[in-house]
N, C-alpha and C positions, 0 to 999 in steps of 0.2 A: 575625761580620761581618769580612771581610776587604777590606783597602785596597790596593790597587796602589802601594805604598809605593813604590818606587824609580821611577817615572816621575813621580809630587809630588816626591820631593827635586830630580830632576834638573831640573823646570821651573822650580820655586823658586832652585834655585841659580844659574841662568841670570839670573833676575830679579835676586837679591839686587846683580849689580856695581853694575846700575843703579841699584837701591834706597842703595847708599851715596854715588850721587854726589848724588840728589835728595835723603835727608837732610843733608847737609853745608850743600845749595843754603838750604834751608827755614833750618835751626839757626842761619846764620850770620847771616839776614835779621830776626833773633827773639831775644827778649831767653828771658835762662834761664825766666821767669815764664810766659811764655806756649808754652815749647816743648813742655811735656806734654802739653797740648791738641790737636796736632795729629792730621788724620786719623790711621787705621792703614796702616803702609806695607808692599808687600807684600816677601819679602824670604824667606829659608832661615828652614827651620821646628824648631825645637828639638827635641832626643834624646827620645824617649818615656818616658826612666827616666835624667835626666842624674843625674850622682852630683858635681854641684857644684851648692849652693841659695845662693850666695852674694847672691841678691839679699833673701833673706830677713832679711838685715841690717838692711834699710830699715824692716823694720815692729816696730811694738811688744811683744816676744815675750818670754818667760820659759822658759829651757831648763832641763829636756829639754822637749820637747813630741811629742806623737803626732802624722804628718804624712801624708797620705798625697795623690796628684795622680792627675789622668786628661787627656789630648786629648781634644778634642770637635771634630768637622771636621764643621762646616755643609756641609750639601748642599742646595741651593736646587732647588724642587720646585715648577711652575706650578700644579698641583691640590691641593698644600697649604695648608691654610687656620689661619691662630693660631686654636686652641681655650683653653677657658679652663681645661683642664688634658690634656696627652698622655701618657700612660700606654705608660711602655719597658718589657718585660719583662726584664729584665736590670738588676744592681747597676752603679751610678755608677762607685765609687772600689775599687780592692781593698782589700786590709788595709791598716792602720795599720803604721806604723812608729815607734817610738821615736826619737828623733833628740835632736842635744845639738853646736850648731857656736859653743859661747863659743871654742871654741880651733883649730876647721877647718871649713872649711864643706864640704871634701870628704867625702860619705859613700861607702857603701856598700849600693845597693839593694836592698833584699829581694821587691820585692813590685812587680809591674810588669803593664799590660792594654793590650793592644792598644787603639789612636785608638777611639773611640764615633764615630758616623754619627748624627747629628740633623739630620731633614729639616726646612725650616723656608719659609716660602712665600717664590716669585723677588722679587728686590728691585730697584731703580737704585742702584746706586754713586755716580751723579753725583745733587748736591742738584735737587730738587724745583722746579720755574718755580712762583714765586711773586709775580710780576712785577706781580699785579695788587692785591697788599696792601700797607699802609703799617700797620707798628707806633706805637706811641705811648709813651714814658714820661714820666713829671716826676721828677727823683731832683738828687741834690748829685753835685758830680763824684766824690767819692770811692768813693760807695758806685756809682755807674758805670763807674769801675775796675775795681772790684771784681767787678763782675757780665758781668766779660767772657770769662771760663772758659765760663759759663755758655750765654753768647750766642754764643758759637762754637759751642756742637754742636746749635744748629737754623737762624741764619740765614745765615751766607757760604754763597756764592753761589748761593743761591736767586730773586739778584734784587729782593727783596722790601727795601721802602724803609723805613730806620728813625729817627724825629724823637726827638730825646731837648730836654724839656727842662731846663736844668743850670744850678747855683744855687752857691756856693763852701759856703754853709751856708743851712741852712733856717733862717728865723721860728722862736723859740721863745717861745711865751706865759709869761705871766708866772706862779711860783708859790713860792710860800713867800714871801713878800717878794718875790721877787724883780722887776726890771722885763722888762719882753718884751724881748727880742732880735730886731731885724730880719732879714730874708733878706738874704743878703750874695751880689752878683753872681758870678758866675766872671771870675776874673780871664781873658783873653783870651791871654796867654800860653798859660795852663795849659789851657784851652777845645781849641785848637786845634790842639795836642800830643796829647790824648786823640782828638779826633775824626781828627784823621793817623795815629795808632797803630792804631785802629779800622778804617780805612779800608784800613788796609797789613795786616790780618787776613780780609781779603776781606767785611768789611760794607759796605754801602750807608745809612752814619750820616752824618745832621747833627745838630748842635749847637744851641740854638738859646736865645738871652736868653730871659727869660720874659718875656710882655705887658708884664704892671705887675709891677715887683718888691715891690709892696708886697701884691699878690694875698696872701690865705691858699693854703694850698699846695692846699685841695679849686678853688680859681677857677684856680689853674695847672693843673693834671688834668683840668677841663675846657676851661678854653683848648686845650688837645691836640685839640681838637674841629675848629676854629676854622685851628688850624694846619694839621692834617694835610689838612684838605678844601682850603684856599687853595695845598695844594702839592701837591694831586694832579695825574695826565697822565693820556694817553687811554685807556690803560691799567687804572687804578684801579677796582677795586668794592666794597673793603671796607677800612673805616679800624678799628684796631684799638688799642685800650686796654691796657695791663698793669702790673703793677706792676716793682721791677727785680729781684725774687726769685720774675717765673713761666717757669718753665720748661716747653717743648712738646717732651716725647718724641718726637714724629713728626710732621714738617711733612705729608707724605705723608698720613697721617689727619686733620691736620687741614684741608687741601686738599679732601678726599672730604668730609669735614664741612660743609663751606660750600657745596661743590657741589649740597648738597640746596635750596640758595637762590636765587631770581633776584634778583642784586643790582637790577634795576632796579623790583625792590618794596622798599617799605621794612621793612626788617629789624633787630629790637633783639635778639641773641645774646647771651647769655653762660650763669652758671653759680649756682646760688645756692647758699649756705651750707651745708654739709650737716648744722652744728650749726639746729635747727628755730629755737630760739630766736633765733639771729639773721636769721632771714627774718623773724618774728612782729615783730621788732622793728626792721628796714628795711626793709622789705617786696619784695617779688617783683620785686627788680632783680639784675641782673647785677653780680656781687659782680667787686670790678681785680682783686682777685690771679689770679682765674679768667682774667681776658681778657673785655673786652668788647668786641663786634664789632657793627657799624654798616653797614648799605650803604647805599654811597656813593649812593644816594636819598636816604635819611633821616640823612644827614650833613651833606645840601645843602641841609634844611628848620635843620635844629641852627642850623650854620656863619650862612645866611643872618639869624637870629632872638639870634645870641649877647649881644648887650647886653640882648635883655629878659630871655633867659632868665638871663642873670648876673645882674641886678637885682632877678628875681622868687625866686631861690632862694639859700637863708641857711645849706644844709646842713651840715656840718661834713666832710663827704667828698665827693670828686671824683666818685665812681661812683653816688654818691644825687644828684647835682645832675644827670648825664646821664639817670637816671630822671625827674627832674621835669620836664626840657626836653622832653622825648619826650613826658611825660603833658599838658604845656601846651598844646603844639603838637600834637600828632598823636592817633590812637586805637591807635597801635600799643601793642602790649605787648612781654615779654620771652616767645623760646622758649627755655627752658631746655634745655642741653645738661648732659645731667646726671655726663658724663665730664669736665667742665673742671672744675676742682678748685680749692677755693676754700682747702681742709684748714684749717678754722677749730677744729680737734680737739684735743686735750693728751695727755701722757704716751707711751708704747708706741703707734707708728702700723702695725706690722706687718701689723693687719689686713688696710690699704689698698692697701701693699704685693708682701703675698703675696696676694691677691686673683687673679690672674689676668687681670685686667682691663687693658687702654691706657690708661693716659690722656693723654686728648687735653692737658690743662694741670693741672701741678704749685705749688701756692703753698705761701709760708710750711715750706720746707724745711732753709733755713737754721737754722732757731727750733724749730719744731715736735718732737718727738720729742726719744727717747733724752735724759730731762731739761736738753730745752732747748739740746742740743750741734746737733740737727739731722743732713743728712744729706749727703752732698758729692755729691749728684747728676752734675754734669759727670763724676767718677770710675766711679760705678756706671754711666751710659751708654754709655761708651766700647765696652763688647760690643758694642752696635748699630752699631758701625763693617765689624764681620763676618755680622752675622746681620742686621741689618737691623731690623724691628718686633717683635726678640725680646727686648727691656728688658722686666724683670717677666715675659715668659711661662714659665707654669709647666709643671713635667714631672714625672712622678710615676715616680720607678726604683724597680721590685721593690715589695714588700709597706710599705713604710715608709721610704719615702726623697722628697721634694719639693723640687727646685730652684725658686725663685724668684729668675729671672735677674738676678743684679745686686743683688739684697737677701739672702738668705737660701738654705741648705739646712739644710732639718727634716729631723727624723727622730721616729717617734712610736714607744716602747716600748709592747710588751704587747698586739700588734695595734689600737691604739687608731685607726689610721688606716682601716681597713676600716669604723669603723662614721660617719666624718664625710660629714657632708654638704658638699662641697667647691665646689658652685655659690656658696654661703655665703660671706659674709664673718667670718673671724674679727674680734669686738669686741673689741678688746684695748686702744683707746684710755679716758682719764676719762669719767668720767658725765658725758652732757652738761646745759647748763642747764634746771632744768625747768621746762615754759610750765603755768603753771596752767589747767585746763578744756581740756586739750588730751591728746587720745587718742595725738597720734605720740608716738613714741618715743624720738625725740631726734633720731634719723637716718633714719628709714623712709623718708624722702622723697627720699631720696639714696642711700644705700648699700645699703640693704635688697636679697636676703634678708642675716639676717645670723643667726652663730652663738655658742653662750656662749666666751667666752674659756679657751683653757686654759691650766693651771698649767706653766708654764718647769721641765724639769730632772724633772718627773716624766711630765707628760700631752705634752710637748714637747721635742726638743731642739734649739736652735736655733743654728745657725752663722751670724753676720751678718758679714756683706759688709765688710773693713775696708779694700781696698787693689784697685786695678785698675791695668794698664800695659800700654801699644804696645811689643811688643818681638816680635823673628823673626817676624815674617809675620801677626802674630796678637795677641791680648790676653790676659792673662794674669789672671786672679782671684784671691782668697783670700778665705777664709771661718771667721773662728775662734768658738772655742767655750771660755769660759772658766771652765777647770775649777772644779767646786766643791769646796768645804770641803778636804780633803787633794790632791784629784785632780790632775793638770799637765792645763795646756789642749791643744786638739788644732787645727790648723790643716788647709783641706783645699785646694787649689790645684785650676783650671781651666782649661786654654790652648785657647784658644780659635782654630779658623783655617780658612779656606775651602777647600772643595774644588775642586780642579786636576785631576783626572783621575776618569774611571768611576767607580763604585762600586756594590762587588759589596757582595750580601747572600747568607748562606746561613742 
């Protein structure tokens, strides 16, 4: 594959004067905490075999280590379609290289491969008209803080309107002895700073006291009902539920998703549990951290009925009491959308991961996985700034080699990779709860198909995702793999950048 290299450098460098003066604009308007976040800016594109790695200082490393990198130049392709595994005939990364920068970080490269061409289907650059949905949370300001990394890489400026309710601290019941601890208001200083800060990041956020402070926090989660209907415009057709840790990889899919709906039927959306047990044992509703989605028909039944339906149900969760108001009131039920992710799973979530699959909504990521450390999502998404709905899609280089964008590159010894069945899901999370008298399987009702787990380091080797960054035109990856017993680990870098000019194939 050959690139027209010197007509990309030279458009690129024309762009970059500009790109330093609109970084400067952004940086200065932006506290250090929120500047990583920002889009990718286009800008000159880095040496294909620099022999300075000084950024590698940043991450957590143990020298010497084996290192090896590749360019990957997106080329956007109208007849391309995300499959759920592409198959390149050609090696990713060349050889390895030993490396050792306690005392220089200037090397000397041995081992270097022309930019790779991944074609990947055309995308918008500019976010997504969402104009006609309204988000929902109930959360304390801190942890809404905190969840604004997060919230920057699906909602600014999409339009799409976002009601947060905000508490300085939630109700704590009473246990050990102890006495309950009431919900403590947000102080209105601190309220209003956060929703300015929000708003000066291009969201469309308000703030908003909850009803009764003395609500349990599942009658604040439904108040969001209540709210968001009394503050919709002409615009509106879907009021939507979340918790403050669900994240939506592609507004764009999830736009196509809803568009299978007429909001002016009424419609109960969301996502159920994919652990079985806990659907057997909340039954067949739209689990928050999935997203639960409403149209605004059947919000205007809710909204209208909200004191009986607060009165008639004693749930202990917010997203079981919008089941009962629905079941009170209406004969609708829930359509499950079995891509919104509820990930109610433990331990190694790889599986779901390296799957292949979109998902439309991410929960419990923070928590979940990698014993309990979780996963820094807003970081591993940032590639979708170049490639578009390529987060998680998978690509299979040469006989034994699998990127899973933004989580992982495997590699399977001993040709173990030719005999997997890869529509499959690797099971690699805990056993899930088991429902007595019951044939599924924990998960069949969700993940399925699915495959046995295999063994790390013999049946697998897996490089996970530790570090991403906006920098020359592009994003940058790394992927380490922590050596065992004697061995030094090995790290594999990915810069990631779009294409500017033709591109020739031979």
């Amino acid at each position: 594959m050959l690139l027209r290299t010197k007509s990309l450098i030279a458009f690129l460098c024309l762009l970059c004067l500009s790109s330093v003066a609109l970084v400067s604009h952004l940086y200065s308007r932006q506290s250090a905490s929120t500047a990583e976040w920002l889009p990718a800016l286009r800008g000159h594109h880095v040496e294909p075999c620099p022999d300075k790695l000084d950024w590698l200082a940043s991450l957590d490393l143990t020298y010497p280590i084996r290192y090896a990198r590749r360019d990957i130049i997106v080329n956007q392709t109208s007849d391309c379609k995300r499959a759920s595994i592409t198959k390149v005939d050609t090696s990713l990364f060349p050889d390895f290289q030993t490396i050792d920068l306690t005392e220089d970080t200037k090397i000397e490269p041995q081992h270097c491969a022309e930019p790779l061409v991944l074609d990947v289907p055309a995308f918008m650059k500019d976010p997504s008209d969402a104009s006609h949905l309204i988000f929902g949370i109930s959360t304390t300001l801190r942890r809404l803080d905190d969840s604004i990394p997060q919230i920057l890489r699906w909602l600014p400026g999409t339009h799409a309107k976002l009601f947060v309710i905000v508490m300085e601290s939630e109700q704590v019941g009473a246990t050990e002895g102890r006495e309950s601890k009431p919900a403590v208001k947000a102080f209105p200083k601190q309220k209003d700073e956060l929703q300015s800060k929000m708003r000066h990041l291009g969201m469309d956020v308000t703030l908003f006291d909850p009803l009764r402070l003395q609500d349990e926090f599942s009658e604040k989660y439904f108040s969001l009902v209540k709210i968001m209907y009394d503050n919709r415009n002409d615009k509106t057709q879907w009021i939507n539920m979340l918790d403050d840790d669900t994240f939506f990889p592609s507004m764009p899919a999830l736009l196509s998703m809803l568009r299978k709906y007429d909001p002016r039927e009424q419609h109960y959306i969301g996502g159920l549990s994919e652990d079985w047990w806990s659907v057997t044992k909340y039954g067949m509703m739209g689990f928050g951290g999935a997203g639960v989605f409403l149209s605004v028909t059947l919000a205007e039944v809710l909204a209208s009925n909200y004191q009986l339906c607060k009165e008639t149900s004693h749930a202990n969760d917010g997203d079981i009491r919008v089941m009962e108001c629905i079941h009170l009131l209406t004969d609708t039920k829930l359509t499950n959308e079995r891509n919104l992710h509820q990930v109610d799973l433990d331990e190694d979530l790889s599986g779901i991961y390296e799957s292949g699959r979109l998902p439309l909504s991410l929960h419990h990521w923070k928590t979940k996985g990698d014993g309990g450390k979780g996963y820094n999502l807003p970081v591993m998404h940032l590639v979708s700034d170049v490639c578009g709905d390529c987060f998680l899609q998978r690509w299979q280089f040469g006989k034994d080699m699998i990127l899973s964008n933004g989580y992982s590159i495997a590699t399977y010894p001993n040709k173990k990779l030719e005999g997997l069945h890869l529509i499959a899901m690797e099971a690699t999370w805990g056993e899930p709860k088991f429902v007595k008298g019951s044939d599924n399987h924990g998960i069949d009702h969700s993940l399925a198909p699915t495959r046995p787990k295999l063994i790390l380091d013999e049946e697998k080797i897996q490089y996970r995702f530790i570090d991403s960054a906006v920098v020359d035109g592009g994003v940058r990856q790394s992927y380490l793999h922590r050596g065992v017993a004697d061995d030094i680990d090995s790290l594999l870098e990915i810069f990631w950048m779009e294409s500017k000019t033709e591109v020739e194939r031979v």
